[in-house]
MARBA-3410 file (N, C-alpha, C, O; in Angstrom, 1 decimal):
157
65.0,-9.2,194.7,64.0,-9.9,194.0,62.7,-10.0,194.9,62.9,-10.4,196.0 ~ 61.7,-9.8,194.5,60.5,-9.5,194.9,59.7,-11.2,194.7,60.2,-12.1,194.1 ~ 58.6,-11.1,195.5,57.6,-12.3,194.7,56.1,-11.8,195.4,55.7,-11.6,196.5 ~ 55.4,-11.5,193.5,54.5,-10.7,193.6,53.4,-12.3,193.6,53.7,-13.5,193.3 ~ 51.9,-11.5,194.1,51.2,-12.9,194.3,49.9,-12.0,193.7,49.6,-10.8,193.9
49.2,-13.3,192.8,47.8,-12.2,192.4,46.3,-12.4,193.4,46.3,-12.9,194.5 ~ 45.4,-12.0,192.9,44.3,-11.6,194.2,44.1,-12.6,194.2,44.1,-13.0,195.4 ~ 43.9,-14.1,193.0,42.9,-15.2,193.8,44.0,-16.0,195.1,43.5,-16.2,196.2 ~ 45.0,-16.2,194.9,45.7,-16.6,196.0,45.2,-16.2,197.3,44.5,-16.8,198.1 ~ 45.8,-14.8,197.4,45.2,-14.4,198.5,43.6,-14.9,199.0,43.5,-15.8,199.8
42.6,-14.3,198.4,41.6,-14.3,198.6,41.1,-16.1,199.0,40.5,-16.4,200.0 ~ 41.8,-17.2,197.8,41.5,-18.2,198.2,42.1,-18.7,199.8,41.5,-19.2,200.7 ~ 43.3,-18.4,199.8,44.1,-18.8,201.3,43.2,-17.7,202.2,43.2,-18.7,202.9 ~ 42.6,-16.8,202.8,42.1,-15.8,203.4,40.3,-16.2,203.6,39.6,-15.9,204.6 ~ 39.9,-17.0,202.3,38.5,-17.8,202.5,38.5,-18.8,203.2,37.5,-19.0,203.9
39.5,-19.7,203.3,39.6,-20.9,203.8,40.9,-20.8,205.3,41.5,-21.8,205.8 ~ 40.9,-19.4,205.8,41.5,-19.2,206.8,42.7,-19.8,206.7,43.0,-20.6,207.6 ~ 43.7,-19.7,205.7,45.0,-19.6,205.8,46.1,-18.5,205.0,47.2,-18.6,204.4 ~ 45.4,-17.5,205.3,46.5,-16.8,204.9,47.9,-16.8,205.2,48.8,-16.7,204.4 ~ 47.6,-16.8,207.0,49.0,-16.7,207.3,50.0,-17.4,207.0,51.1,-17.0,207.2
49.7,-19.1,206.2,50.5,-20.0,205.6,51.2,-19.2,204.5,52.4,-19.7,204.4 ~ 51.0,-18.3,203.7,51.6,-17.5,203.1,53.0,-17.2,203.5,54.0,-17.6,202.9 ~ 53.0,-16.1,204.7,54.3,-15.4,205.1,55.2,-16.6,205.7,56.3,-16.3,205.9 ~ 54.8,-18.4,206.0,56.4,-19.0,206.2,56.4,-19.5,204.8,57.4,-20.3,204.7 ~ 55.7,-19.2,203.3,56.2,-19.9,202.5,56.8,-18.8,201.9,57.6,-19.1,201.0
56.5,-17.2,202.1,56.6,-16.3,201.1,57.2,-15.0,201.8,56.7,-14.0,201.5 ~ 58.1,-15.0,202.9,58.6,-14.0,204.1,58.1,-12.6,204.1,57.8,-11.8,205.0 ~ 58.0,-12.4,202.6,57.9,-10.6,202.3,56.8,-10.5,200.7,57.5,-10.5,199.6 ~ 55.7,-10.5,200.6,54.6,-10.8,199.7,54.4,-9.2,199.2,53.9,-8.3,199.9 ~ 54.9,-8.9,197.6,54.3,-7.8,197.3,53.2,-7.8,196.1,53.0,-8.6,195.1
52.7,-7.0,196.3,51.3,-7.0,195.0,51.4,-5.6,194.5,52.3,-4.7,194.8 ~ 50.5,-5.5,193.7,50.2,-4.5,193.1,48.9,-3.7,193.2,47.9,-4.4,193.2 ~ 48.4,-2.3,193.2,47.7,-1.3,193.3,46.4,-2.1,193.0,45.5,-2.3,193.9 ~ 46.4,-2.6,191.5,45.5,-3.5,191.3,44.8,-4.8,191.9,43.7,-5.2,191.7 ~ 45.8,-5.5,192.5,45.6,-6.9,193.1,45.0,-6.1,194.4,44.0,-6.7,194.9
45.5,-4.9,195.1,45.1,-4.7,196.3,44.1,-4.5,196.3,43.4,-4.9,197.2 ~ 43.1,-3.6,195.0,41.8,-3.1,194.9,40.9,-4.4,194.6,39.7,-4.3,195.0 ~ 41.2,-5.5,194.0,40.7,-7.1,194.6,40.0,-7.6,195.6,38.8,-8.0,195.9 ~ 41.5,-7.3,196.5,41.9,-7.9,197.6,40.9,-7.4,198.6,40.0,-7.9,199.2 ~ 41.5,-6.0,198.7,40.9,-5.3,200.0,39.7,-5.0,199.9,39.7,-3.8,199.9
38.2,-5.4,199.8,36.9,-5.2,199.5,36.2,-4.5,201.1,35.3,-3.7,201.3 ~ 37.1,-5.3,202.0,36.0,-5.0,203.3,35.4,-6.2,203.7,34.8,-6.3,204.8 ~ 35.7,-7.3,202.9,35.0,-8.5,203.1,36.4,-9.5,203.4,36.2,-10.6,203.0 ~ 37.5,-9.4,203.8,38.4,-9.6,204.1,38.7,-9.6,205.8,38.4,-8.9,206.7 ~ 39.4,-10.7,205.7,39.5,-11.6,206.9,40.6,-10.2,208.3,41.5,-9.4,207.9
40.3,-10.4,209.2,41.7,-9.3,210.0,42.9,-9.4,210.2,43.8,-8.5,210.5 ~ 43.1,-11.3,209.9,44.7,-11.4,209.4,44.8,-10.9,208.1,46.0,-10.7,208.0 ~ 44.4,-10.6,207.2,45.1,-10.6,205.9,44.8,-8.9,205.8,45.1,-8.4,204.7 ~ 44.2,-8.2,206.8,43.9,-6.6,206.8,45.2,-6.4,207.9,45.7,-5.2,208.0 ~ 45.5,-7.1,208.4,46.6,-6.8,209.7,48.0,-7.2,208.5,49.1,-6.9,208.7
47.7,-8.1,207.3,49.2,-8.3,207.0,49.4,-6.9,206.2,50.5,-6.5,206.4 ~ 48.8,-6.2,205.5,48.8,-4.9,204.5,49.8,-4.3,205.5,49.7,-4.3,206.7 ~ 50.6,-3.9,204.9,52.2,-3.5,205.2,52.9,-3.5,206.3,53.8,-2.7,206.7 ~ 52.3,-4.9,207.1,53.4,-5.7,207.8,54.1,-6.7,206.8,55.3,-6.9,207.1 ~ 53.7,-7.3,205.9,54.1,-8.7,205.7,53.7,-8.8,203.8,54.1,-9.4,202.8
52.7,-7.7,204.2,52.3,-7.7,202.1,52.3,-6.4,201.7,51.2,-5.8,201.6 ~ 53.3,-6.0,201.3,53.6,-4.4,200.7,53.0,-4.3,199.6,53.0,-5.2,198.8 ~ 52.4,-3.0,199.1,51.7,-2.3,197.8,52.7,-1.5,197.3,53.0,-0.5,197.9 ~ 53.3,-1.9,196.2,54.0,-1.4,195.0,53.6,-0.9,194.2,53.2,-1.7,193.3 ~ 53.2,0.9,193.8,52.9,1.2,193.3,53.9,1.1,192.2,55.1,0.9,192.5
53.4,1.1,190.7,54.1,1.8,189.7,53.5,1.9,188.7,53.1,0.8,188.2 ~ 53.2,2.8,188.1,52.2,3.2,187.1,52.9,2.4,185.2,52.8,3.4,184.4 ~ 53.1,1.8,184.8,53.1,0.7,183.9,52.3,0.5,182.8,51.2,0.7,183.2 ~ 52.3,0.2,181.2,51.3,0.6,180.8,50.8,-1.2,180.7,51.5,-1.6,179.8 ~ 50.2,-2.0,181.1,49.4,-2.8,180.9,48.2,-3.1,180.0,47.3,-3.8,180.5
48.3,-2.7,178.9,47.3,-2.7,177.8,47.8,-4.0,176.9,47.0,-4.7,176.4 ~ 49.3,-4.2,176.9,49.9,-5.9,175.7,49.3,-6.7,176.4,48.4,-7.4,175.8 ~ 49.4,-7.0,178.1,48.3,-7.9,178.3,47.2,-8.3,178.6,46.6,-9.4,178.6 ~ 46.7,-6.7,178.9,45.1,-7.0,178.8,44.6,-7.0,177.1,43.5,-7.5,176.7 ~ 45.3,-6.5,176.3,44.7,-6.8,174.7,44.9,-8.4,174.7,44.1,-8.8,173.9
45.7,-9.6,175.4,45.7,-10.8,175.3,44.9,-11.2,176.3,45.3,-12.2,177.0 ~ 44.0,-10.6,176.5,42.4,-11.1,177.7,42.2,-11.1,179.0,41.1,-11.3,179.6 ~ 43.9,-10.7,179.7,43.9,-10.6,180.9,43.3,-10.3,181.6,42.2,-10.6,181.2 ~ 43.3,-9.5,182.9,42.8,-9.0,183.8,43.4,-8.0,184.1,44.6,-7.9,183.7 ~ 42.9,-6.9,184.8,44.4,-5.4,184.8,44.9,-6.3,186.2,45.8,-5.6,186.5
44.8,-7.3,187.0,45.5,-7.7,188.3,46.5,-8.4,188.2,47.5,-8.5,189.0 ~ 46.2,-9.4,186.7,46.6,-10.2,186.0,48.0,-9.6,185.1,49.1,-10.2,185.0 ~ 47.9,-8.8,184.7,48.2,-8.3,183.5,49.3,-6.9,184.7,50.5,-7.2,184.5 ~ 49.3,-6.3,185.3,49.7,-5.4,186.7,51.2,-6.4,187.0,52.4,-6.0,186.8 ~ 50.8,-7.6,187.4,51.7,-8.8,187.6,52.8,-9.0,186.7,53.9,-9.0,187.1
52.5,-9.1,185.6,53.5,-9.3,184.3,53.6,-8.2,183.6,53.6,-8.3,182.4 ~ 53.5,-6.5,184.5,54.5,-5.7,184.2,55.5,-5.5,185.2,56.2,-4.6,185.3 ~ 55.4,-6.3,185.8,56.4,-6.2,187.3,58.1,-6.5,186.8,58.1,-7.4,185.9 ~ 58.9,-6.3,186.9,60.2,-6.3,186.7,60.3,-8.4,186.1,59.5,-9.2,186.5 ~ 61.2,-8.5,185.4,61.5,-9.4,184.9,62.2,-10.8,185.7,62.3,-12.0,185.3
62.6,-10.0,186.8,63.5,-11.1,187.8,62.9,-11.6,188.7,63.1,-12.7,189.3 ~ 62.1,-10.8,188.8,61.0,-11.0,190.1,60.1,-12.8,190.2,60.0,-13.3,189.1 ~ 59.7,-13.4,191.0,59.1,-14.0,190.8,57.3,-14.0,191.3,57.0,-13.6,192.4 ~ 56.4,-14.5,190.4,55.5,-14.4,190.5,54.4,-15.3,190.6,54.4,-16.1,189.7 ~ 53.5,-15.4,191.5,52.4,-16.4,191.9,50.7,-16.2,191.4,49.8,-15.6,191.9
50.9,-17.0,189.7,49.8,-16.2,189.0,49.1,-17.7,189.2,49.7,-18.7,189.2 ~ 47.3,-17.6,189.4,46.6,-18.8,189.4,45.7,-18.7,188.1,44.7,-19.5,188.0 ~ 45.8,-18.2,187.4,45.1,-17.9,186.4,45.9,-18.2,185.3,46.9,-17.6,184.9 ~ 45.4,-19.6,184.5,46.6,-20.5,183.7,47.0,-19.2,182.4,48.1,-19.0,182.0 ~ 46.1,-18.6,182.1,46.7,-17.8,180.8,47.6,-16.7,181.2,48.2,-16.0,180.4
47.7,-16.6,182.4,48.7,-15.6,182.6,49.8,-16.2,183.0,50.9,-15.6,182.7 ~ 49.8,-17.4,183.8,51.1,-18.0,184.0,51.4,-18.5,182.9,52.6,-18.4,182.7 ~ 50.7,-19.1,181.7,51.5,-19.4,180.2,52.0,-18.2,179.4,52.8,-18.4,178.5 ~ 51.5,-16.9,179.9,52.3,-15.8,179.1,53.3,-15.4,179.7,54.1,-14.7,179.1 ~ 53.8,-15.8,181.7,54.6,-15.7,182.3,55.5,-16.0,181.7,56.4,-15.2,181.2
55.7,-17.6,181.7,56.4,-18.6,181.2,56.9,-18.4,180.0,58.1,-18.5,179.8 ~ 56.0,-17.9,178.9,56.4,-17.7,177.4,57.4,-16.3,177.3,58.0,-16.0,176.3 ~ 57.5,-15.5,178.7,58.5,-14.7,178.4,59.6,-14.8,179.4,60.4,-13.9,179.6 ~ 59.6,-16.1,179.9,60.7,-16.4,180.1,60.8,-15.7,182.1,61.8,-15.1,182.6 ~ 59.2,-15.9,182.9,59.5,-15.6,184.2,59.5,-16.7,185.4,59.2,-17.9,185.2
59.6,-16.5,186.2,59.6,-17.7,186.9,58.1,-17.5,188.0,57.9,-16.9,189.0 ~ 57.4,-18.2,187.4,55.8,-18.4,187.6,55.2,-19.8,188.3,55.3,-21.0,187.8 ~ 54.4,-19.3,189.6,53.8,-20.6,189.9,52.4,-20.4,190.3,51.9,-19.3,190.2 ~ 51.7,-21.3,190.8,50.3,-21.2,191.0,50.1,-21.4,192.7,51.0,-21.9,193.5 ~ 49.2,-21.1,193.0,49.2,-21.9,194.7,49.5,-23.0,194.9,50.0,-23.4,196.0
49.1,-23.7,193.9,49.7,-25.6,194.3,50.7,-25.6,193.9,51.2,-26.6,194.5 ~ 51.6,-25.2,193.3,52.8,-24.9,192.9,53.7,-24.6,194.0,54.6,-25.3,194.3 ~ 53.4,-23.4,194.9,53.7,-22.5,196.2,53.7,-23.4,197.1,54.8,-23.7,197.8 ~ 52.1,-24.2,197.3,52.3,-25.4,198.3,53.3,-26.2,198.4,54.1,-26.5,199.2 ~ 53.1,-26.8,197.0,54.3,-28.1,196.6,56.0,-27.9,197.2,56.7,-28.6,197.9
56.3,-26.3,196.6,57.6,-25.8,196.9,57.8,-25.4,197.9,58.9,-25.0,198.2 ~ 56.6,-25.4,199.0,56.8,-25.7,200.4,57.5,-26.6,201.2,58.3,-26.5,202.1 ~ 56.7,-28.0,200.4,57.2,-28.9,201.3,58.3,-29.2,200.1,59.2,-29.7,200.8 ~ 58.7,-29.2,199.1,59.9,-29.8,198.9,61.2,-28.8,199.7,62.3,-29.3,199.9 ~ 60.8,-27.3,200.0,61.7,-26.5,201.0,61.6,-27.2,202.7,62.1,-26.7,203.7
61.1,-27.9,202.5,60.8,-28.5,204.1,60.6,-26.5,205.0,61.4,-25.9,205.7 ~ 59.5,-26.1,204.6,58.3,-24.7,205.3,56.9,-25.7,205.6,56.1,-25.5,206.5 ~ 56.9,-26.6,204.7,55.6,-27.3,205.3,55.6,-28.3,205.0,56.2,-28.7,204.0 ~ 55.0,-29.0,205.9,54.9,-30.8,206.0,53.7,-31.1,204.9,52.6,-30.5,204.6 ~ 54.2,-32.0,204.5,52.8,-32.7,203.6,51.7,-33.0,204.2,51.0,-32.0,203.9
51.2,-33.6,204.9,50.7,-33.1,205.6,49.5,-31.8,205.8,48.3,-31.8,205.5 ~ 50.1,-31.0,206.2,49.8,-29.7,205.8,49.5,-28.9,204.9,49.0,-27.8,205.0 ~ 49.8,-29.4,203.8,49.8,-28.8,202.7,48.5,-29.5,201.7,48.1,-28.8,200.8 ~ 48.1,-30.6,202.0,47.2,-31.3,202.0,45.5,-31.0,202.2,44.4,-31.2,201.6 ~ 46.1,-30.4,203.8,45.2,-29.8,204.6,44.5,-28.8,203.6,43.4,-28.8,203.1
45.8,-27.9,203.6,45.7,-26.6,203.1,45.1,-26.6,201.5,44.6,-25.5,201.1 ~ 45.1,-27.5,200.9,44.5,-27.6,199.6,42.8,-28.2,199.5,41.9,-27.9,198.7 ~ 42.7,-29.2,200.9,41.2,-29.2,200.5,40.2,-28.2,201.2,39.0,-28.3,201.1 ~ 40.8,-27.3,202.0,40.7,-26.1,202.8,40.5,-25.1,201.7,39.4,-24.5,201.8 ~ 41.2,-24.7,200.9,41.0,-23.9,200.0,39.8,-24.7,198.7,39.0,-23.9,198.2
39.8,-25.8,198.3,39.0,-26.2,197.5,37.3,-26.2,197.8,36.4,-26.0,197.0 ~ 37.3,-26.5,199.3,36.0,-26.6,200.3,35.2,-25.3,199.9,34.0,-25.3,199.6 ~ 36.5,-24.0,199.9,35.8,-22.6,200.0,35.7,-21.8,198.8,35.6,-20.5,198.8 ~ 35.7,-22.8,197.9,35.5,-22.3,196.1,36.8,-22.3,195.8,37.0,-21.1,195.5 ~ 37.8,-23.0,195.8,39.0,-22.5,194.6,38.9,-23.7,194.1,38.6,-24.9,194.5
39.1,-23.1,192.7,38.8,-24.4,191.6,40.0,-25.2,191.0,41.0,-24.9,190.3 ~ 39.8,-26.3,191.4,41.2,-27.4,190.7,40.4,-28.1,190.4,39.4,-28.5,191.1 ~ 40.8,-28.5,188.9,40.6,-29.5,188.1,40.4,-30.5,189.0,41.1,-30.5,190.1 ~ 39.4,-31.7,188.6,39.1,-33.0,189.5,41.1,-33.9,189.1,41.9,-33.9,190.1 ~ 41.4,-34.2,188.2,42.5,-34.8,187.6,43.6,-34.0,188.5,44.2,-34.6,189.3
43.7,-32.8,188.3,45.2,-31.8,189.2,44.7,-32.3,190.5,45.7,-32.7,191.2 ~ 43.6,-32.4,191.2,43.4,-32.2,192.6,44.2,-33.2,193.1,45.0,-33.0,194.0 ~ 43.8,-34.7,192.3,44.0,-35.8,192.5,45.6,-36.3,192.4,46.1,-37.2,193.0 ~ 46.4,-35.1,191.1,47.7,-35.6,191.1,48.6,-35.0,192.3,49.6,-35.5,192.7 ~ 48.0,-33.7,192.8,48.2,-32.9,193.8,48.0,-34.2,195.0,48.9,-34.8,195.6
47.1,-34.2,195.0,47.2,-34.8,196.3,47.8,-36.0,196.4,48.0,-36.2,197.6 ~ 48.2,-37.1,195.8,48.9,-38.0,195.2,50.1,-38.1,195.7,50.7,-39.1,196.3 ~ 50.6,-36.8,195.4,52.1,-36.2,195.2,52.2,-35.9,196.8,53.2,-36.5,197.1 ~ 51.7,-35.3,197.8,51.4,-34.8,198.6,51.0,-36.3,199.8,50.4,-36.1,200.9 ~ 51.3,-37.4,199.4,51.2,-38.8,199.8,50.0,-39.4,200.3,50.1,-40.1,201.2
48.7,-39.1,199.7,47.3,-39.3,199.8,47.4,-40.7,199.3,48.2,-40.8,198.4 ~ 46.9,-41.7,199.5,46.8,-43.1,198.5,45.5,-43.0,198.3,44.9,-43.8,197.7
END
C-alpha cells in the first residue's frame, strides 16, 4: 500500500520549511507524473529536490483521468484518484477528498496527516502546532473556524 500526497502539501510543507516533517509521518511518499510537474518548478526548496527518489518516488502510470477532471478536478487532483483503490491518499483540495471518500478511499488533508501524527505519537503537539501556523504564515489556506478547531485540538487554549 502506497500513500500518494498531492502538490499543495508538498509545496505548502516545502514553503514554510518543513518538508522533511513529511518522511517521519509518511516513511515512503509517492506521487504522481502530474503532482511532480507542480511540484518540481525550480522554485523548490533542496530538501524537497534531494527527497525526489530518496524518500518521494514518481509513479508513472498512464490512466485515463477525464471522470474526474469532467467533475472539475485538477489533472494532479484527479492523477491521485486514479491511483489503485487501497492505497491511501493525502488530497487538500476538499472536492477531491469528498470524491475520495464518496468512493470509498481512505483520504486525508495535511491537518488530518498532522493530527494522525500526533495521535501516532511521530509528533508532539506541540510540533504540530508549530507546523500548522508555519504553513498558514506561508499562504496555506485554513478556514479561520478549522484553524481554531485545529489548534484547540492540538492543546492551544
Amino acid at each position: 500500500m502506497r500513500t500518494w500526497v498531492d502538490a499543495s502539501t508538498l509545496i505548502a510543507l516545502d514553503r514554510a520549511a518543513e518538508v522533511l516533517i513529511l518522511r517521519a509521518l509518511v516513511p515512503r511518499v509517492s506521487i504522481t507524473e502530474e503532482v511532480r510537474s507542480e511540484v518540481f518548478t525550480g522554485r523548490e526548496s533542496e530538501a524537497l529536490r534531494n527527497a525526489l527518489g530518496a524518500w518521494i518516488e514518481v509513479v508513472s502510470d498512464k490512466r485515463d483521468l477525464r471522470p474526474w477532471i469532467r467533475r472539475g478536478l485538477g489533472s494532479g487532483e484527479a492523477s491521485l484518484l486514479a491511483t489503485p483503490m487501497a492505497d491511501r491518499l493525502v488530497l487538500d483540495d476538499a472536492a477531491a477528498r469528498a470524491m475520495a471518500h464518496a468512493e470509498g478511499r481512505d483520504a486525508v488533508g495535511l491537518l488530518g496527516l498532522l493530527l494522525a501524527g500526533v495521535r501516532t505519537g511521530k509528533l508532539r503537539r506541540s510540533r504540530a502546532l508549530q507546523i500548522l501556523r508555519q504553513v498558514v504564515q506561508h499562504g496555506f489556506y485554513v478556514a479561520s473556524p478549522l484553524f481554531d478547531k485545529i489548534a484547540q485540538e492540538l492543546g492551544e487554549r
